[in-house]
N, C-alpha and C positions, 0 to 999 in steps of 0.2 A: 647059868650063862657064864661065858669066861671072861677076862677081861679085856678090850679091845681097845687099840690106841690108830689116830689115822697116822699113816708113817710115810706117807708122801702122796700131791695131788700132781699129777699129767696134764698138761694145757698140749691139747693137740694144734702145729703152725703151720702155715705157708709157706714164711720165710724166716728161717731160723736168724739169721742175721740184723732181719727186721725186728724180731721179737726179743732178742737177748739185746738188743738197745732201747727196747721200749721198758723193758724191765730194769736195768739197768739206769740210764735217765729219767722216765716218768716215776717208777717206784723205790727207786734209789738201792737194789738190790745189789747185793754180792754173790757174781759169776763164780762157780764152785770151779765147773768145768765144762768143755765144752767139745762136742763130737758134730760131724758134720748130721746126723740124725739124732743125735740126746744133747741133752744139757744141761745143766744142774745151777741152783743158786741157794745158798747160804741163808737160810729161813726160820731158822732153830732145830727143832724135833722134828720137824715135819720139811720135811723135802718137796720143794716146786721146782718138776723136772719141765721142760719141753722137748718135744716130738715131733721130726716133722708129719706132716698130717698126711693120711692115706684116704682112698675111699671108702674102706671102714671106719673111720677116723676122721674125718672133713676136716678145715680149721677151725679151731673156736670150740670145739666139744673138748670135753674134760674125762678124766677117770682119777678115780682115787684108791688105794690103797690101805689096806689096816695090816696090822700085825698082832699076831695073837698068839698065844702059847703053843697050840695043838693046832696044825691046820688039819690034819686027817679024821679031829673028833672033831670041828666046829663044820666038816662038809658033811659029815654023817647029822649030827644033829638038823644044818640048815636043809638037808635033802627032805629027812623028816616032816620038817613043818613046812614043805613044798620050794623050797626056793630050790631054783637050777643051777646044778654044776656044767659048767659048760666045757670046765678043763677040769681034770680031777687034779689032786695033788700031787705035784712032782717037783725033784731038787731040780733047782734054777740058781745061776748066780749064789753060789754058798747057802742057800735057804731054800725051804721047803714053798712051794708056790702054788695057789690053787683058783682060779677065777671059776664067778659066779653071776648071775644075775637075780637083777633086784625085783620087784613087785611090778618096779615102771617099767624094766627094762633094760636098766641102764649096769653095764659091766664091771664088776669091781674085783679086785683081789684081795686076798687072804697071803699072809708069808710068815711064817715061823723059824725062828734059828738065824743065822750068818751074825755080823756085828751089830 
């Protein structure tokens, strides 16, 4: 098995503006950056972005992200032992990018390489 770190968790919103003030005063967070659909805060190693939310995406659903060395050997392996690629891997934003789903369901990514 390789070694896997989570490298950022997605809070899908309503209203971005509502949200990056609830995180900001209720959790005392620091605003990295801010787009009218992404947004970013200052969390350590692990990135808490928000999204405004779609109907794939409602508000209040989450996704989360890992980073791993190999995303093209860690889909072959999870294909294997049944789990679904539902994007195979492809460069995205400076990194190799690959989403999947879990046991329950629930959609996650894989990205290897960029900074």
């Amino acid at each position: 098995m390789v070694p896997t770190t989570l490298s950022y968790a997605v809070r899908f919103v309503a209203n971005m503006d509502e949200a990056i003030r609830f995180h900001e005063q209720q959790l005392g967070l620091k605003l990295r950056f801010r787009t009218a659909e992404w947004s970013e805060f200052e969390t350590g190693t692990t990135t808490l972005a928000l999204h405004l939310a779609s109907k794939a995406n409602p508000p209040g659903t989450s996704h989360v992200g890992f980073r791993i060395p190999d995303v093209d050997a860690f889909c072959r392996q999870a294909m294997h032992h049944g789990c679904m690629v539902v994007k195979q891997p492809a460069e995205m934003h400076g990194m190799r990018i690959a989403r999947l789903v879990d046991p329950d369901g629930g959609e996650f990514t894989v990205s290897s390489g960029g900074a």
